[in-house]
C-alpha positions in Angstrom: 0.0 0.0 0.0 1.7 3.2 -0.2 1.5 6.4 2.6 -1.7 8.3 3.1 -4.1 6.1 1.1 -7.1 6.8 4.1 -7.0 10.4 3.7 -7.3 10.1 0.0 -10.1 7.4 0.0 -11.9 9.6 3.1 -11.7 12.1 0.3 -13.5 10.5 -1.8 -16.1 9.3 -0.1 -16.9 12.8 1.5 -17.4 13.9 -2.2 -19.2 11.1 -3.4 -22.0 11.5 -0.8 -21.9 15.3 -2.0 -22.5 14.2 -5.6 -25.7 12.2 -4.3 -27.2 14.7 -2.3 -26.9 17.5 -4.9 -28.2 15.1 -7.0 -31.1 13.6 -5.1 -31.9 17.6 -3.0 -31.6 19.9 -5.5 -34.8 18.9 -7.4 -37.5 21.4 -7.0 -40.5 21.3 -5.3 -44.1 19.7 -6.9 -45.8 22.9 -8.7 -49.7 22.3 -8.5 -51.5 21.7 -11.8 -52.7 24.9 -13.5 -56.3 24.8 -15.0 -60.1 24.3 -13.2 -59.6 21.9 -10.2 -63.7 20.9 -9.1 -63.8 20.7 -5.5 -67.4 19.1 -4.2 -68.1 18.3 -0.2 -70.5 15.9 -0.7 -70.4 13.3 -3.6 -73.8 11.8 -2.9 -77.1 12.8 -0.8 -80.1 10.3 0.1 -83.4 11.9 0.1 -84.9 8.6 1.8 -88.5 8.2 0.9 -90.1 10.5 -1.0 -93.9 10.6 -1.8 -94.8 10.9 -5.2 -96.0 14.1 -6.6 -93.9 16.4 -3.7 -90.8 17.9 -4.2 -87.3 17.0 -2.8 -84.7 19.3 -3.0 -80.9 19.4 -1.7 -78.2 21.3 -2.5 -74.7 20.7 -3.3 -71.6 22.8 -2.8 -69.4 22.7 -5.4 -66.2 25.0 -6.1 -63.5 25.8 -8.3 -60.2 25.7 -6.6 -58.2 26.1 -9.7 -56.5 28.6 -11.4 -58.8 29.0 -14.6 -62.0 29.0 -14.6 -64.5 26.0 -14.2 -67.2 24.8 -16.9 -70.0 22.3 -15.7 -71.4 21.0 -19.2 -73.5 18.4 -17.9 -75.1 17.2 -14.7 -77.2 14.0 -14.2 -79.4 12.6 -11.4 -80.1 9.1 -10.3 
């Protein structure tokens, strides 16, 4: 072996764990998706019986936590 050989492999171990965590920490954070994001509390409501010929009504909240704006094209019932 020849003189000093721990220093240099000390050496370059300490710059091969630099390598790996500039390469695994310097990534930048997730960016949330631009566009309309639809947020809705409730996905389902159950009117339970309802007698024929009344009205049942309910309401849903529904919001657009996105950046653009939000289009509802179509709604259906069950």
């Amino acid at each position: 072996m020849f003189p000093g050989k721990d220093k240099i492999m000390k050496k370059i171990l300490a710059a091969g764990i630099i390598i790996v965590a500039a390469a695994f920490g310097s990534h930048a954070p997730a960016q949330e998706a631009k566009g309309p994001k639809i947020e809705i509390k409730e996905l389902r409501y159950d009117l339970g019986k309802v007698v024929q010929g009344t009205q049942a009504t309910h309401v849903f909240e529904v919001r657009n936590a996105g950046t653009e704006p939000l289009v509802i094209e179509r709604v259906q019932t069950s």
